[in-house]
Structure formats: structure tokens, C-alpha cells
N, C-alpha and C positions, 0 to 999 in steps of 0.2 A: 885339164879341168881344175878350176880355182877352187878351192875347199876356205870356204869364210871361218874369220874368227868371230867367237862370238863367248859370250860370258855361260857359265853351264852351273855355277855352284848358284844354290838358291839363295844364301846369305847376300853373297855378293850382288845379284838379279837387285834384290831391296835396297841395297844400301845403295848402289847408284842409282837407283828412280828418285830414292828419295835428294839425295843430289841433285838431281836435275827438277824434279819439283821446287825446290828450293831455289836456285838457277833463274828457271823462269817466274816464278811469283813476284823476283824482284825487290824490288821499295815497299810494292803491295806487302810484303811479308812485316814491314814495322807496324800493322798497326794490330799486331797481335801479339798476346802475352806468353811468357815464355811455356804456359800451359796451356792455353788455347792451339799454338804451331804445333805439335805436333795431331793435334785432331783434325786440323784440315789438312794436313798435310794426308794422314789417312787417307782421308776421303777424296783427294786427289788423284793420289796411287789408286784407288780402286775402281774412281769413275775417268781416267784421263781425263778429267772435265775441268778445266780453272776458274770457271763461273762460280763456282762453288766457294770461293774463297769473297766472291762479293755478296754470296746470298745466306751464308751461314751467320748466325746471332746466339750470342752467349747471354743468359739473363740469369738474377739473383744468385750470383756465384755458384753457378752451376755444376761447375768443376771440383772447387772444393764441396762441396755437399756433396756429390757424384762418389770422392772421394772415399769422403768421411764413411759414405753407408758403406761401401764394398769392402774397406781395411774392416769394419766391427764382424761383417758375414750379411748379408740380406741374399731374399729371392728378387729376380728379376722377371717382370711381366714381358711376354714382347707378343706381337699383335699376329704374328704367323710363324709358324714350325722353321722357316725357312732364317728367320733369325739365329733362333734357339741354335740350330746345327752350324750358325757358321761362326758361333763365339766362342773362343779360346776354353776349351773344358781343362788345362792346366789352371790357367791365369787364373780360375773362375772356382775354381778347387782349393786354389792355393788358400782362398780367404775365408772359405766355407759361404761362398756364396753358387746359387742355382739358378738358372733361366729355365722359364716354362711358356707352355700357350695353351690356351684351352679353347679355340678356333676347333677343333678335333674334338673335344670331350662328349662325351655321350649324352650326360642329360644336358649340354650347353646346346647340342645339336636339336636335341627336343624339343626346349624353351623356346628358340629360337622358332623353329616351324611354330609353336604352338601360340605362338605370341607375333608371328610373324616380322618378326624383328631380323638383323641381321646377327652373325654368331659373332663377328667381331663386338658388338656391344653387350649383350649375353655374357660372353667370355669377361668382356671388362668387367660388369656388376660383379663376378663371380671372383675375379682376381684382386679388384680393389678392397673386399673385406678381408681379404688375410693382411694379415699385421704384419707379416715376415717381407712381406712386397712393398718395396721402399723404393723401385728403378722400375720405370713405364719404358721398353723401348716402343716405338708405335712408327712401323714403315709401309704401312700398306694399308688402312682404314681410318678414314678420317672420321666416321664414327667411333670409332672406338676414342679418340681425344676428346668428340665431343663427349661422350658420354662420361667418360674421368673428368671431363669441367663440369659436366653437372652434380657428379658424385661429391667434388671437392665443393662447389660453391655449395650444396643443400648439407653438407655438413655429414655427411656419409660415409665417409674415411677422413683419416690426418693427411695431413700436407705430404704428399711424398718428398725422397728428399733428391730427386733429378725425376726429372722426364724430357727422354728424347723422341721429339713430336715430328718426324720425317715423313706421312704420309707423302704418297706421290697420287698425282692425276689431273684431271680437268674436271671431275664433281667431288667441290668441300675441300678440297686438299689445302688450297692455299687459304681459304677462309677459316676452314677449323684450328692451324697454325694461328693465326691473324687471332684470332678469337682466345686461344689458350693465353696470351700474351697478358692477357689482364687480367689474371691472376696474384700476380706476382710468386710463381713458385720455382724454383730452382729447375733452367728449362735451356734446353738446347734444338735449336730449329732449322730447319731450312724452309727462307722466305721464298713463295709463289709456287710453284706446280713439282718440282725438282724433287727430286728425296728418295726413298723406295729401301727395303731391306737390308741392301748391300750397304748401302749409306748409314744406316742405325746401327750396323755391326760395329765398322769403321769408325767411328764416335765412341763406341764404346769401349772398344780396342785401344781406340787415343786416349780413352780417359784410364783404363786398370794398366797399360803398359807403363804410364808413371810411376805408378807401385810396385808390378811385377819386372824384374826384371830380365828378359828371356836370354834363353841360353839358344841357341839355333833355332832356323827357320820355324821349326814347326809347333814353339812352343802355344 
């Protein structure tokens, strides 16, 4: 019986994909800055998808502003719990910054029926008045972006200083994307249907691992 080799330490698992991501990208890899690579590279590793690396768009220095708010400490919005649990709570500690959703919240659930609205936009109205929420992840309602462009353009909160606009689907997803664009805010996107939770984690990961820097797998 052949007994396969195969790689088992989890350090090592990442540091070769991310190799081989790298590998295959190719040429395509020049036309990114040495802080944009590593966020698609992310998001590669998590979606095996290399499309991603033609549909992703950096706007209003996204990165540094992204930066800037996570080094001083802010809350991070992000549009479903499934976010929130799968972002580095070291990395996210380390700066005295928080993610939250209020998709869940009790009276966002009531407004929501009672207004017949969706809770992903509810949750937005509710999350865009706090002053401490400077980072929109948003991977799974593309109301919830439109409703932070209405909030930003009627003058209802400050500019934030990143929003990662990933919804995924075939209703609004790639239009409400399209739509945030003309803004001009400090905004990271994926263009057409594509995107979804795992992808807004991964973006985020690529932007605080610049700052934070991890000591093993699990940091």
C-alpha cells in the first residue's frame, strides 16, 4: 500500500498556495501595487477563483484610508454575522478595533417587519449613525450599499473611510457596486455578480495583515 506525502503543518498549507497563486497570476500580477497583492491574493486563496484578480477595483485610496482608520481603533459594520466570526479577533484587538451586525438585533428585526423593509437596511440606518463605524464590510445585501449611498449622498453620516462593497447575486448586486462608484469614497469592490462574505473577510484580512504582523496560522 503507497502511503502519500503530503504537506500537514498549517503554516506551510498557506505559504505554498500562496506561491502558487502567485505562479499562476503571472504578468497579470504587474499591474498591482505592492498593497493591493496581497488582497487579491487573499481572495484567491479563499475562492480558488483567478477571475477575481480581473474583477476586483481599488478606488480613492482605499487601502491607505482602510489603513489609517484600523491603526487609530474604529468599529467595523459588516452586513451578516457570518462576516463578523470569520475576522481575525487578534489582528482586530490588536488596534482596539470591533466588527458588528445588527442583521440580528431585536428592534432592527421589528422596524424591519414594521416598515416592511429588509433588515439588512434597517441594520444600515442603525449602524451608519454611530461615529465609531468608519469600515462598511457589505457581502451579502446589496441594499444595504444602496442604502449607505443614500445615507452618504443626503448628508446623514461622514464619509467613511473604506467601504468594502462585495455583495454577491443576480438581484442589485452588480448594479448597487456600479452605483457606489460615484461617490468617490474610499471603496473596494468586486465588479458584476461575484463577491459574497468569504470574499469581504479576505479583503479585509489583506488590508490589517499589512499592519498586524502574525505569528502562526491562527493568528
Amino acid at each position: 500500500m503507497m502511503i502519500m506525502s503530503y504537506i500537514k503543518v498549517p503554516g506551510d498549507i498557506e505559504k505554498r498556495s500562496f506561491e502558487i497563486i502567485e505562479e499562476e497570476l503571472g504578468d497579470k500580477a504587474r499591474k498591482f501595487s505592492e498593497s493591493e497583492m496581497p488582497i487579491v491574493k487573499r481572495i484567491i486563496h479563499t475562492s480558488a477563483d483567478f477571475e477575481y484578480a480581473d474583477l476586483i477595483e481599488f478606488q480613492n485610496n482605499a487601502i491607505e484610508s482602510g489603513l489609517k482608520a484600523l491603526e487609530k481603533g474604529c468599529k467595523i459594520y459588516c452586513d451578516t454575522n457570518m462576516i463578523v466570526n470569520g475576522l481575525s479577533k487578534p489582528a482586530l484587538s490588536k488596534y482596539n478595533c470591533s466588527a458588528y451586525c445588527l442583521v440580528s438585533d431585536k428592534e432592527v428585526i421589528e422596524e424591519a417587519k414594521k416598515e416592511g423593509l429588509t433588515r439588512s437596511i434597517v441594520g444600515m440606518r442603525k449602524a451608519g449613525k454611530d461615529p465609531e463605524t468608519k469600515v462598511f464590510i457589505l457581502g451579502n445585501a446589496p441594499t444595504a450599499l444602496y442604502q449607505l449611498k443614500e445615507m452618504i449622498e443626503n448628508g446623514e453620516i461622514e464619509k467613511p473611510a473604506l467601504v468594502i462593497g462585495v455583495p454577491v447575486g443576480f438581484v442589485g448586486a452588480a448594479e448597487s457596486k456600479e452605483e457606489f462608484k460615484k461617490l468617490g469614497i474610499p471603496y473596494i469592490t468586486i465588479n458584476g455578480r461575484k463577491g459574497g462574505s468569504a470574499i469581504g473577510v479576505a479583503i479585509l484580512h489583506g488590508i490589517i495583515y499589512q499592519i498586524y504582523k502574525r505569528e502562526g496560522f491562527h493568528a
